[in-house]
Every structure is written in C-alpha cells, then in structure tokens.
matplotlib code that plots the C-alpha trace (Angstrom):
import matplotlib.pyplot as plt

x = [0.0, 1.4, 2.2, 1.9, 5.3, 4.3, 4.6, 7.9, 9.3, 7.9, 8.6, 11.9, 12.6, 11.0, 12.8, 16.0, 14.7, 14.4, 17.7, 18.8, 16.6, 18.2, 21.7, 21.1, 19.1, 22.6, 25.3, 23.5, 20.6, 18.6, 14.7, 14.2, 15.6, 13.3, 10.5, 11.7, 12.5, 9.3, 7.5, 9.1, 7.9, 4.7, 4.8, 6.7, 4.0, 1.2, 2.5, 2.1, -1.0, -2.3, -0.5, -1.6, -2.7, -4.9, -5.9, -9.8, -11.7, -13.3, -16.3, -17.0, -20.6, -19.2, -22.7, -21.4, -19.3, -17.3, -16.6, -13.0, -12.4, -13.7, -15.3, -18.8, -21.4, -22.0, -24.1, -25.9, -27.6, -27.5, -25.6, -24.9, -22.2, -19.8, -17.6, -19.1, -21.8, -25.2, -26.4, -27.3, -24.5, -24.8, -22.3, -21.6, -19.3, -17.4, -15.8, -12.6, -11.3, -7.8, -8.6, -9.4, -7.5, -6.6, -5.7, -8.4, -9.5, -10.8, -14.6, -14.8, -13.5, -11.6, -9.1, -8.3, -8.4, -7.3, -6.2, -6.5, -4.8, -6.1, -4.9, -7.1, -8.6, -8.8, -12.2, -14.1, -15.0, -18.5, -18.4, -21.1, -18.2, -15.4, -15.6, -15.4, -12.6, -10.3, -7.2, -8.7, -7.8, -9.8, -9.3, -11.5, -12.5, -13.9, -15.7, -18.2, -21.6, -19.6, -17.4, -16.9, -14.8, -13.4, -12.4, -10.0, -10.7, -8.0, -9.7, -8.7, -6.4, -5.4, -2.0, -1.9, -3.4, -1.3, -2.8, -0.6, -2.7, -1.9, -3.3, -3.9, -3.8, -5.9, -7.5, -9.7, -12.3, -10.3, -7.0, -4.9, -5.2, -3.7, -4.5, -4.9, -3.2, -4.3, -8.2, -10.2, -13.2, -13.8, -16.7, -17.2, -19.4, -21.4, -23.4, -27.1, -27.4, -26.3, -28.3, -27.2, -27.0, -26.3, -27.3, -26.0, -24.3, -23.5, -19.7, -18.2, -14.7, -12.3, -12.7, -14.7, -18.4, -20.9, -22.4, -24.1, -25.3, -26.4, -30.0, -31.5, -32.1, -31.3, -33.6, -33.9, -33.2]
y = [0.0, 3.8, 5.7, 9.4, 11.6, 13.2, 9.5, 8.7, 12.0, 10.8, 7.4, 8.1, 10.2, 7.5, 5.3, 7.4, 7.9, 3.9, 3.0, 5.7, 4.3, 0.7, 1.7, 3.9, 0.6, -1.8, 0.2, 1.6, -1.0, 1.9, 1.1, 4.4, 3.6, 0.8, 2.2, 5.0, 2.3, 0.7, 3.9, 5.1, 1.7, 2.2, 5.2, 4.0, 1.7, 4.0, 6.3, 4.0, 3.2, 6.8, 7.9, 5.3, 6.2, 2.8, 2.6, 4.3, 3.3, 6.7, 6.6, 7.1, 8.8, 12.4, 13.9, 13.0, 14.1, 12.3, 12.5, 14.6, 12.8, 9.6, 9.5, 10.2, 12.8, 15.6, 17.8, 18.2, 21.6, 24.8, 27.9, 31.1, 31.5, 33.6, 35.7, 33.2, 33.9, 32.7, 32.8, 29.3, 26.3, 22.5, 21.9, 18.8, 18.3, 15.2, 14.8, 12.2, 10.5, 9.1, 6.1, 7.0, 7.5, 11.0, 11.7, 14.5, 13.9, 16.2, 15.8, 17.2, 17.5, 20.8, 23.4, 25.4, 29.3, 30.0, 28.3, 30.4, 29.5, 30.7, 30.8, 30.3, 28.5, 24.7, 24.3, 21.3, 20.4, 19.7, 23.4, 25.4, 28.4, 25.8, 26.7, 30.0, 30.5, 27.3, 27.0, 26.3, 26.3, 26.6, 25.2, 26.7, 24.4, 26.0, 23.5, 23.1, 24.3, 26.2, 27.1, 24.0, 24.7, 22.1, 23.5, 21.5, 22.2, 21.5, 20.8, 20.5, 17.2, 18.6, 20.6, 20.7, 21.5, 20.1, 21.2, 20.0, 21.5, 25.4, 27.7, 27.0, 23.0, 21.0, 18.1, 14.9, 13.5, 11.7, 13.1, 13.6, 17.5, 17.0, 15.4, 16.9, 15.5, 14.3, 13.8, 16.7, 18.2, 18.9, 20.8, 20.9, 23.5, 22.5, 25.0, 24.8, 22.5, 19.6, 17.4, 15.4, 11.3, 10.9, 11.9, 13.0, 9.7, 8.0, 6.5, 7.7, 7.0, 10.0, 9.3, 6.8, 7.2, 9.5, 12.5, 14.7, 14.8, 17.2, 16.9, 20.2, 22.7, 21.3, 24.1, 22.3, 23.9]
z = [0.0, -0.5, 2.2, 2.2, 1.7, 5.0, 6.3, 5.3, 7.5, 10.2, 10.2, 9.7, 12.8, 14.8, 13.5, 14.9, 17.8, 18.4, 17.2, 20.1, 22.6, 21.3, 21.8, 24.9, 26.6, 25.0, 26.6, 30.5, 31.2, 32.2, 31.7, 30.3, 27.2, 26.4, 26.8, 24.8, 21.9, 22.4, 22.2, 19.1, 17.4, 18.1, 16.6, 13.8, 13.3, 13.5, 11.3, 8.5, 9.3, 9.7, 6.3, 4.2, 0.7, -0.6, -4.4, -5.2, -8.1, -9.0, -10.5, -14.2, -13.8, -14.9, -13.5, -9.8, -7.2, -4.6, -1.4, -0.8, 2.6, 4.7, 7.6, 8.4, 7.1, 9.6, 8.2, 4.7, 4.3, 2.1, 3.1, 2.0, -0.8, 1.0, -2.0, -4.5, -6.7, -7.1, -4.0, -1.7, -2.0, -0.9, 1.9, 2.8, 5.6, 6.5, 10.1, 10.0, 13.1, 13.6, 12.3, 8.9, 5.6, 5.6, 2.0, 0.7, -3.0, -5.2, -5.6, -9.7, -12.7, -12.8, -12.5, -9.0, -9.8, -6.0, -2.8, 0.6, 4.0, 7.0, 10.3, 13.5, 16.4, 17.2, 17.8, 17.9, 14.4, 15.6, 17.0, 14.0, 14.5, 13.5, 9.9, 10.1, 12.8, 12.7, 10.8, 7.7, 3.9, 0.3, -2.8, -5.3, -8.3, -11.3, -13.1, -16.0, -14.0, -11.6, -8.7, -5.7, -2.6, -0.9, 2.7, 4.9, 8.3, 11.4, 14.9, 18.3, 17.6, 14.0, 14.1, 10.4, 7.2, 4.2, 0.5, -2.4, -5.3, -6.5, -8.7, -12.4, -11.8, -14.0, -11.6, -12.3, -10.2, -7.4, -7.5, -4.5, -2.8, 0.4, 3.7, 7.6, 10.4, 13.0, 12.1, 11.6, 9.2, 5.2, 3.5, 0.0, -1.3, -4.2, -6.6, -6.5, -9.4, -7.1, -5.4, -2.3, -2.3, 1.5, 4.6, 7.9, 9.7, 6.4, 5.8, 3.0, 1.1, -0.5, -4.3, -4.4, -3.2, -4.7, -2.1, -5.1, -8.4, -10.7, -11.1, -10.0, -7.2, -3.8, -1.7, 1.7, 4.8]

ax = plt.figure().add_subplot(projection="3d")
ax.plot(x, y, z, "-o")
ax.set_aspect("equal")
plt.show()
C-alpha cells in the first residue's frame, strides 16, 4: 500500500529515535531507554498506518461528485455563498477520526483558480463556529456548472493543514489534494445544481463514493 510523503518523515525520525533508545538501553541497562525504543515503534507503526494512501476506483458517472475525505457525514444543508456567486450552495461536511485515511480527493473535474490559507482556532469540528474561525484552507475548483470549494478544516487534535494542489492545476475527479493530520473536518461546497445522495451519519470513502449529483435545485433547509 502507499504511504503518504508526510509519512515517510515521520517514520523516519521515529525510526532514529528507536535506534537511540536501542543503543542507549545496549550500553546503560537503564529502563528508560526501552520504553523509549518501544514507544518510538509504536509510533513508527502507527505512522504507516495513519498515512496510508490505498488505491480508489473513481467513478465514471461524470454527473457526480465524490466524497473529498472519509469518515462520516455531519451535516448536509445549504448555506450562503460567502464571495461566490449565485447565492445558496450545498455543503456537505465530513468529520474524520484518527482512524481513517486521511488523504483529501478532489470531488470534480476541474481546475483550481485559488487556494487560501487561513490561520485560527482549534475548535471542535463539531463546533457550528469551526468553519469560520479554525485554521482552515480553500481550494477553489472551477468546473463546467460552476465554482466547488473544498475546505479542509483542522480541529482540536489537527496541528496541520497540508494542500498540495496550487493555482492553475488541471484536476480529475479523485486526485490527491492534500490530507490533515491528525483527524479533523472537510466541506465541499457545491453549486445549486447539485443534489445530495447521502445523509448526515452515512460512511463515505475520498474518491470513491458518490455525495451529489447534478439533477437540480437542492432548496432544503
């Protein structure tokens, strides 16, 4: 399975770190060592597993969009288009935990015009004001029936928003945009002529499974 560039660093210093603990433990006895070097294993260990980048098969349906993280669907609802236009978008938010893959897709075909980082709070990303005032960064798609944002969110365990896409890039439906460590939130805002296919509490995969369509105003509160 691929592992994540951001894995790899990490990884590596743990690594380090053990072979100290390893030598420090061979040459005084002290206790302290091993349980640095098993420590640093463990960490080593989870590091893979928290950075790993499985294989999606992407839909070919080029009328629907895919979820641009796993995890579970918190909210589905429409919202005001901040400094877009055309008034009311489809958000749909998905919360990751730190169990799940944390490589963010891009949900559409399309090329990003702009990417904004903003710095901010840790919040809860179940907290309504997380969107707005977290550490937070867009990636604006333009796209054949208009502008989606995909917004990576950190929370109160996140320390870090990573986006590897920049302005002018030409993406496809299920490429790679970045990831957040250590578990946190995405939104991707849709325009109006996208209908929802899940509901709050649904599991959903990066890339691979459908949350909207276009189909038609989606005028639900």
């Amino acid at each position: 399975m691929k592992i994540d560039t951001d894995g790899y660093k990490l990884c590596t210093f743990f690594l380090l770190c053990s072979l100290v603990g390893c030598v420090g433990y061979y040459i005084t006895h002290v206790l302290l060592f091993g349980w640095i070097l098993g420590a640093c294993l463990f960490l080593t260990v989870f590091s893979l597993f928290f950075f790993r980048d499985p294989h999606r098969t992407v839909p070919e349906d080029t009328g629907a969009a895919v979820s641009a993280a796993d995890g579970v669907v918190v909210d589905v609802s429409t919202v005001e288009g901040e400094d877009f236009e055309g008034g009311l978008r489809l958000r749909i938010a998905v919360l990751m935990n730190v169990f799940n893959v944390h490589v963010n897709r891009c949900p559409v075909d399309g090329k990003v015009v702009q990417t904004k980082y903003r710095t901010g709070k840790k919040l809860s990303a179940f907290n309504r004001r997380a969107e707005y005032e977290n550490e937070h960064a867009d990636s604006d798609i333009e796209t054949a029936s208009g502008m989606v944002r995909i917004r990576q969110i950190a929370g109160i365990i996140a320390r870090r928003v990573v986006t590897r896409v920049k302005d002018g890039d030409v993406l496809k439906k299920g490429d790679r945009i970045g990831l957040i460590r250590f578990g946190s939130r995405v939104d991707v805002f849709f325009p109006k002529d996208y209908m929802p296919v899940v509901s709050k509490g649904d599991h959903v995969r990066a890339g691979e499974t459908i949350i909207a369509r276009l189909g038609g105003d989606y005028n639900q509160k």
